[in-house]
N, CA, C and O atoms as a printed pandas DataFrame, in Angstrom:
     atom_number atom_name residue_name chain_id  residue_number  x_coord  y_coord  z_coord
0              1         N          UNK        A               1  -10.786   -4.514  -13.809
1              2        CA          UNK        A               1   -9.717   -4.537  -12.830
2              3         C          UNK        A               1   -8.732   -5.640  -13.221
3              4         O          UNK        A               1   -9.120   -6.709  -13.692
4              5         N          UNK        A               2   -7.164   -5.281  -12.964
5              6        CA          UNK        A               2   -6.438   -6.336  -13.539
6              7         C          UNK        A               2   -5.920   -7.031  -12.301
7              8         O          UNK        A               2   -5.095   -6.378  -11.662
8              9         N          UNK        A               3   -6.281   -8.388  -11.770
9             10        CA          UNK        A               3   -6.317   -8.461  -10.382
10            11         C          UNK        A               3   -4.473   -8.680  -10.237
11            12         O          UNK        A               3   -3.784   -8.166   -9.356
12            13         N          UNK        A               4   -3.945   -9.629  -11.422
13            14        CA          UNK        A               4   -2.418  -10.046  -11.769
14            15         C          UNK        A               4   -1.825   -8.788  -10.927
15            16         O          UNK        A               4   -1.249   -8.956   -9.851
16            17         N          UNK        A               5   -2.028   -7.460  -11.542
17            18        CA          UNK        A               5   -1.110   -6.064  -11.358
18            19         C          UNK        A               5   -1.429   -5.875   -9.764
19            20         O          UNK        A               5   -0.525   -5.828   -8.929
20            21         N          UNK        A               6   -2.678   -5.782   -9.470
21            22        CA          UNK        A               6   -3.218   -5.725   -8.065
22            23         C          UNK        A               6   -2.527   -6.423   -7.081
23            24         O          UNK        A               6   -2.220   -6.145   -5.922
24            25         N          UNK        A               7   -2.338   -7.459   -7.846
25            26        CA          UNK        A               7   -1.654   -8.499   -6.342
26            27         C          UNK        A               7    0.309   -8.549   -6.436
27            28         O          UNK        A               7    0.960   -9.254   -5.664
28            29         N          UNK        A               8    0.803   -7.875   -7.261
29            30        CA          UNK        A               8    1.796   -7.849   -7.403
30            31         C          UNK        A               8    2.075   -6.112   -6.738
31            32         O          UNK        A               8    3.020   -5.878   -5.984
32            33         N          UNK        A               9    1.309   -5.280   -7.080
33            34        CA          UNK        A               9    1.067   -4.113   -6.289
34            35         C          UNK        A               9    1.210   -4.790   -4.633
35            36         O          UNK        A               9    2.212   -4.590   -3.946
36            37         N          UNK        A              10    0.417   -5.337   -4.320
37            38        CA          UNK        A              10   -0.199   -5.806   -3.007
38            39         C          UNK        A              10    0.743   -6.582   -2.405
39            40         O          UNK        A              10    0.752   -6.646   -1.176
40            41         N          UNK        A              11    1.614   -7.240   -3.118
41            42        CA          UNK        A              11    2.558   -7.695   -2.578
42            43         C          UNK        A              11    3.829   -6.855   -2.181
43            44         O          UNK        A              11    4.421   -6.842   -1.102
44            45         N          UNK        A              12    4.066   -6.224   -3.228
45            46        CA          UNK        A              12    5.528   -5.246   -2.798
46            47         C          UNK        A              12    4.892   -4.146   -2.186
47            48         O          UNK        A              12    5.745   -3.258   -2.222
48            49         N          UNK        A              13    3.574   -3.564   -1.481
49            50        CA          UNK        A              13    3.222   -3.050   -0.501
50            51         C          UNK        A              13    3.837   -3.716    0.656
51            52         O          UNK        A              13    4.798   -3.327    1.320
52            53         N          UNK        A              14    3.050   -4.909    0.809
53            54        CA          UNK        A              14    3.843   -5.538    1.937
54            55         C          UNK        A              14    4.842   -5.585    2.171
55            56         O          UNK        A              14    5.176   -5.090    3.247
56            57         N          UNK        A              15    5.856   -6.188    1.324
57            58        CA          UNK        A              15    7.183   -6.015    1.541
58            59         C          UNK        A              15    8.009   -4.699    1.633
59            60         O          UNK        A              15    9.146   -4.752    2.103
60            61         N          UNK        A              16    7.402   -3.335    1.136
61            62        CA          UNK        A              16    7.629   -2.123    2.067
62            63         C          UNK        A              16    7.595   -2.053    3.257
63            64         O          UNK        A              16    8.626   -2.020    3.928
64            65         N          UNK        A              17    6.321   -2.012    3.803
65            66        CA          UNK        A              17    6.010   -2.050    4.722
66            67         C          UNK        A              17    6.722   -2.845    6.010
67            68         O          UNK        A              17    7.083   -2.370    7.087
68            69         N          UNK        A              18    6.787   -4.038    5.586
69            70        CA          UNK        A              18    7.466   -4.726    6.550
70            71         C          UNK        A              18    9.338   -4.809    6.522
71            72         O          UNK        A              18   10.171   -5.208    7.337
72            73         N          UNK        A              19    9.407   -4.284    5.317
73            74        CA          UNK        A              19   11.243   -3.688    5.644
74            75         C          UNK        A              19   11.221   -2.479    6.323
75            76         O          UNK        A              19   12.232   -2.114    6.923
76            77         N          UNK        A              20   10.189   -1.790    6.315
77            78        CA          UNK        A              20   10.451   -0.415    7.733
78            79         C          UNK        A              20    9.628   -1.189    8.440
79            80         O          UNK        A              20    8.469   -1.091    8.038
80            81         N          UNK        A              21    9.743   -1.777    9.162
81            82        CA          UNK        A              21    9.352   -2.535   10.141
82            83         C          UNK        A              21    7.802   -1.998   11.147
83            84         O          UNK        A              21    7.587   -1.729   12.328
84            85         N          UNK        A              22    6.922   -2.058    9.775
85            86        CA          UNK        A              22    5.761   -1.016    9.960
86            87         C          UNK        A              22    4.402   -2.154    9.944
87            88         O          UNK        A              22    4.199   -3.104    9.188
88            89         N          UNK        A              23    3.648   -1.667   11.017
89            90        CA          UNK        A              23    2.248   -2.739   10.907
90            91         C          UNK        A              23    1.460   -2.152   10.348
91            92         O          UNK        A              23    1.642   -0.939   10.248
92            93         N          UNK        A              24    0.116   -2.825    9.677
93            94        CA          UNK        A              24   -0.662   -2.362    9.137
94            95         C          UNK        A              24   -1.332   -1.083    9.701
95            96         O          UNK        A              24   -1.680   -0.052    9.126
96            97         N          UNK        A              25   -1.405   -1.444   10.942
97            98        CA          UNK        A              25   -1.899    0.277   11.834
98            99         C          UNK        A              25   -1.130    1.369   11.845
99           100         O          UNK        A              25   -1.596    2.491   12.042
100          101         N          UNK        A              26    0.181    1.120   11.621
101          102        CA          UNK        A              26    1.223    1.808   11.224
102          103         C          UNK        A              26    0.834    2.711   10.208
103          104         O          UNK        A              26    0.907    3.906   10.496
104          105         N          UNK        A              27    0.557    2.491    9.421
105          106        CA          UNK        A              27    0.407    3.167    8.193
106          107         C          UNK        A              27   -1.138    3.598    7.558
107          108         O          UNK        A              27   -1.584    4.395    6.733
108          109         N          UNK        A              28   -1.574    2.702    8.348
109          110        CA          UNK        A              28   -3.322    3.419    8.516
110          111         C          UNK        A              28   -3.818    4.150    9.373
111          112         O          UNK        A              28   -4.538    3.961   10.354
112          113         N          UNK        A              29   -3.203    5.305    8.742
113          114        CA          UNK        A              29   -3.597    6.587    9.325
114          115         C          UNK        A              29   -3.710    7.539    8.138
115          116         O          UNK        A              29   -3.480    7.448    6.932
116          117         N          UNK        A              30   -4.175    8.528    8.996
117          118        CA          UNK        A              30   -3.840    9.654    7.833
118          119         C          UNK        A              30   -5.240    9.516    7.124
119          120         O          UNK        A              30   -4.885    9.570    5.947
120          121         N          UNK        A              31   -6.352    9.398    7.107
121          122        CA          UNK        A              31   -7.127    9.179    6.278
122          123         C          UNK        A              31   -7.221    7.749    5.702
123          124         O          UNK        A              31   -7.932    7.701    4.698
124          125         N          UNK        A              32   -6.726    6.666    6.055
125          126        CA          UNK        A              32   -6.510    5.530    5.382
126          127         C          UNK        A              32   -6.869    4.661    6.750
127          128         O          UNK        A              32   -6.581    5.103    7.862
128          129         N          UNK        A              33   -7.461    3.509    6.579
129          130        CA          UNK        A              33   -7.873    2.853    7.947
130          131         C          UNK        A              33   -6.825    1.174    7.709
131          132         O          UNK        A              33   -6.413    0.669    6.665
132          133         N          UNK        A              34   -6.698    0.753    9.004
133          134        CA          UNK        A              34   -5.610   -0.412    8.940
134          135         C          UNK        A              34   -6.307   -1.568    7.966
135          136         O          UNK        A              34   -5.732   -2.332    7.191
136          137         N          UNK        A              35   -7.880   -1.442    8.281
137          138        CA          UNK        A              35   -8.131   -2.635    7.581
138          139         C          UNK        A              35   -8.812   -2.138    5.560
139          140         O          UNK        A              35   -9.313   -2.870    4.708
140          141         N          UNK        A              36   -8.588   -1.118    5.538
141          142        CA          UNK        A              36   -8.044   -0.810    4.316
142          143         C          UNK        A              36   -7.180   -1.266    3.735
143          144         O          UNK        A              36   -7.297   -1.923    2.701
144          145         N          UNK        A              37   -5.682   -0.869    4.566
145          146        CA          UNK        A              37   -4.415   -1.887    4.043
146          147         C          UNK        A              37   -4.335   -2.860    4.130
147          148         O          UNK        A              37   -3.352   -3.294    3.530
148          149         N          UNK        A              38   -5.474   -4.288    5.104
149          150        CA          UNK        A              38   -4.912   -4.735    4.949
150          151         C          UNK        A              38   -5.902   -5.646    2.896
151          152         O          UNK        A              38   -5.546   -6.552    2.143
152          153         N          UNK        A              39   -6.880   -4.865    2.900
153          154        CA          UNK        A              39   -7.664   -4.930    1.961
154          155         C          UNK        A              39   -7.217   -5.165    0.563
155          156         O          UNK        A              39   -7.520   -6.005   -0.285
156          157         N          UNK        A              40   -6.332   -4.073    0.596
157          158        CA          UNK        A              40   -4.994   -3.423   -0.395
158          159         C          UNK        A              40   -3.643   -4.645   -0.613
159          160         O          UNK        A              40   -2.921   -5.067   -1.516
160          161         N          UNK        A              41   -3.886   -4.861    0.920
161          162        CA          UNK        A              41   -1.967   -5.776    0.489
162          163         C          UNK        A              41   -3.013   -7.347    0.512
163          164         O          UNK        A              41   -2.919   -8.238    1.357
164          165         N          UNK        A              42   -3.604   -7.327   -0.220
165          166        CA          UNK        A              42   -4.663   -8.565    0.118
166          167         C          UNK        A              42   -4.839   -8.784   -1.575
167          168         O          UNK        A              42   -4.730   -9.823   -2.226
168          169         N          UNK        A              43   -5.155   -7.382   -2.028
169          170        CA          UNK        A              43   -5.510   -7.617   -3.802
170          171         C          UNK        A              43   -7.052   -7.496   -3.804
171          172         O          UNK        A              43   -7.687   -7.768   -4.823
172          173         N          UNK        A              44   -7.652   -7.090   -2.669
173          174        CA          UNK        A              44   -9.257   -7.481   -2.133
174          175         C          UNK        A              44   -9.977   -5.735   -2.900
175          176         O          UNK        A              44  -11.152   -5.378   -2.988
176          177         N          UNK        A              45   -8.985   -5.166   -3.232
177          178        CA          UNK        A              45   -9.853   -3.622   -3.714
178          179         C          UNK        A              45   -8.567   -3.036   -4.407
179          180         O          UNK        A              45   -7.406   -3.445   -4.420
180          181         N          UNK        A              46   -9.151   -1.973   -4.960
181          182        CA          UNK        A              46   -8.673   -1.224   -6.064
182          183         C          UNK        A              46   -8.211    0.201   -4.946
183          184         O          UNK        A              46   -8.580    0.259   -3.773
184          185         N          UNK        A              47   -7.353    1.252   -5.629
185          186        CA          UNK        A              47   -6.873    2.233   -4.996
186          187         C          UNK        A              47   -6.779    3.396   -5.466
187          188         O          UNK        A              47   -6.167    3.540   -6.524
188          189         N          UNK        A              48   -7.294    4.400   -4.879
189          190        CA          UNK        A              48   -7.789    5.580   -5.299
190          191         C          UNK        A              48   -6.018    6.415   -5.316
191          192         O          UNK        A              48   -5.092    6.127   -4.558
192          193         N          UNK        A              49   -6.011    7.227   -6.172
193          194        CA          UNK        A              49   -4.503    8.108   -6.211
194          195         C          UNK        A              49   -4.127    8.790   -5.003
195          196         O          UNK        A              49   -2.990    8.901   -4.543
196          197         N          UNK        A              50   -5.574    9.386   -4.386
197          198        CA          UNK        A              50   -5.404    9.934   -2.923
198          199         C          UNK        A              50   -4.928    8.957   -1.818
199          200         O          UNK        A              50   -4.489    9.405   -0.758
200          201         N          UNK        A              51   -4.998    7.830   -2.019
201          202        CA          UNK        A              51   -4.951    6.912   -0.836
202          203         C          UNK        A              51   -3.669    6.743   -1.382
203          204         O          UNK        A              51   -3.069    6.777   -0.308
204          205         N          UNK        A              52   -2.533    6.544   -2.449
205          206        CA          UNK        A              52   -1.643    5.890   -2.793
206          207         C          UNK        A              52   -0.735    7.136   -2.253
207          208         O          UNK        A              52    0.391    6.987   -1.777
208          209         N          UNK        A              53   -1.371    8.325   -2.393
209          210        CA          UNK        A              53   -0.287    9.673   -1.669
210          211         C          UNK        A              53    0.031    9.617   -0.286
211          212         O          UNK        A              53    1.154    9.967    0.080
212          213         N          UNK        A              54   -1.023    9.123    0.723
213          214        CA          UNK        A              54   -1.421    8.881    2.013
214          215         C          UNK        A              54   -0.468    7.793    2.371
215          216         O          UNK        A              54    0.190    7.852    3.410
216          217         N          UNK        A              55   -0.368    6.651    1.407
217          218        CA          UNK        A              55    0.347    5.341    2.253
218          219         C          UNK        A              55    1.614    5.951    1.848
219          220         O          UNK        A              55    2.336    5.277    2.583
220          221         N          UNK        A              56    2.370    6.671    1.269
221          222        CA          UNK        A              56    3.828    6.759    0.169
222          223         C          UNK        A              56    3.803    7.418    1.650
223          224         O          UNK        A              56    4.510    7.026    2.579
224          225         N          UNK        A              57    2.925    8.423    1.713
225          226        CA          UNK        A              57    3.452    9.522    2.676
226          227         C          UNK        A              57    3.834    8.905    4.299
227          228         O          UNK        A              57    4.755    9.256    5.037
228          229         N          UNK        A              58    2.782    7.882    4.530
229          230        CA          UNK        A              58    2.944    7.477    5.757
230          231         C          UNK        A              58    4.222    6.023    5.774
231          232         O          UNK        A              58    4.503    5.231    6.673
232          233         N          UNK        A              59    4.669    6.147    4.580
233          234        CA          UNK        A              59    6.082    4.906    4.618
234          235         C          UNK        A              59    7.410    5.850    4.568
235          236         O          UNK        A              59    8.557    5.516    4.866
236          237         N          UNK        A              60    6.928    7.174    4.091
237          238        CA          UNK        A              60    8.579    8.239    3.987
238          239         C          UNK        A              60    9.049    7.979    2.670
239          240         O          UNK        A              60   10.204    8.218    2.320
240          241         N          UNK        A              61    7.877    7.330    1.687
241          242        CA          UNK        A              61    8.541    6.868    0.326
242          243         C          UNK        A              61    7.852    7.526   -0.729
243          244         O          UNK        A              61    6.621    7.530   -0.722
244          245         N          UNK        A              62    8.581    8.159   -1.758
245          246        CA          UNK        A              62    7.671    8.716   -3.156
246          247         C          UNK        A              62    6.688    7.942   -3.718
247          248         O          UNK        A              62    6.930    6.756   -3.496
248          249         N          UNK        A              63    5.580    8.122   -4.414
249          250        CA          UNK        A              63    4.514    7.203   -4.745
250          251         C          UNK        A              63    5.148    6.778   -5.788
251          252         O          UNK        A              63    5.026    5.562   -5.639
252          253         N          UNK        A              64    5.769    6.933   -6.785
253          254        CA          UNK        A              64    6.210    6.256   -7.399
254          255         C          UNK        A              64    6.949    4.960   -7.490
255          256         O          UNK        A              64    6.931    4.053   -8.322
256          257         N          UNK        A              65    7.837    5.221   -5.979
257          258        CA          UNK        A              65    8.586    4.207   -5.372
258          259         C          UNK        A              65    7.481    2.894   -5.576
259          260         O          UNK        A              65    7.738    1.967   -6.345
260          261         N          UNK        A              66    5.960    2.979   -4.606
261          262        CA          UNK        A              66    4.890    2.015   -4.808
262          263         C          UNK        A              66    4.661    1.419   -5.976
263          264         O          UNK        A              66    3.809    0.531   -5.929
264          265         N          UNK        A              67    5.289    1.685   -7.295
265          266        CA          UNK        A              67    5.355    1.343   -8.538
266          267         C          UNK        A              67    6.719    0.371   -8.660
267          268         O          UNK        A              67    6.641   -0.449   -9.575
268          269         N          UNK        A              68    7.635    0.350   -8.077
269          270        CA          UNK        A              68    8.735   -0.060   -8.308
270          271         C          UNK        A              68    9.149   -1.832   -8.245
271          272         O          UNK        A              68   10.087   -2.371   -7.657
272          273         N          UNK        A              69    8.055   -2.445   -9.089
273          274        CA          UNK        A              69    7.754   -3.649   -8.866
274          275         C          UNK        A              69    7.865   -4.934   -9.514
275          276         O          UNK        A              69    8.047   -6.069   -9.075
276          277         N          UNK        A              70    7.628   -4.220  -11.268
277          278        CA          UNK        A              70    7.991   -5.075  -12.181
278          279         C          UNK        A              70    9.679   -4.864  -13.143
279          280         O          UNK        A              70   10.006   -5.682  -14.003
């Protein structure tokens, strides 16, 4: 696991998230639980492709967008 990429992932999660002015419960849904995200925007676990479709989907943003970091 490359934790560097993880937490730079984990960070511009957050900062999605909180420019749509979205809480962690916000977006933990859908198959995805809040304290998942907050697991995720933490750098605390790794992320399955299904879960990365789930959060894109529950922000209104392409998963790719979730890439848009470095």
């Amino acid at each position: 696991m490359n934790k560097a990429y993880l937490q730079k992932f984990a960070k511009h999660l957050k900062k999605l998230r909180e420019a749509k002015n979205l809480t962690q419960d916000d977006i933990g849904v859908n198959g995805i639980s809040r304290s998942m995200v907050g697991m995720i925007e933490t750098a605390q676990t790794d992320i399955t492709i299904s879960k990365l479709k789930i959060i894109a989907d529950n922000l209104n943003i392409k998963v790719k967008d979730l890439f848009d970091f470095e």
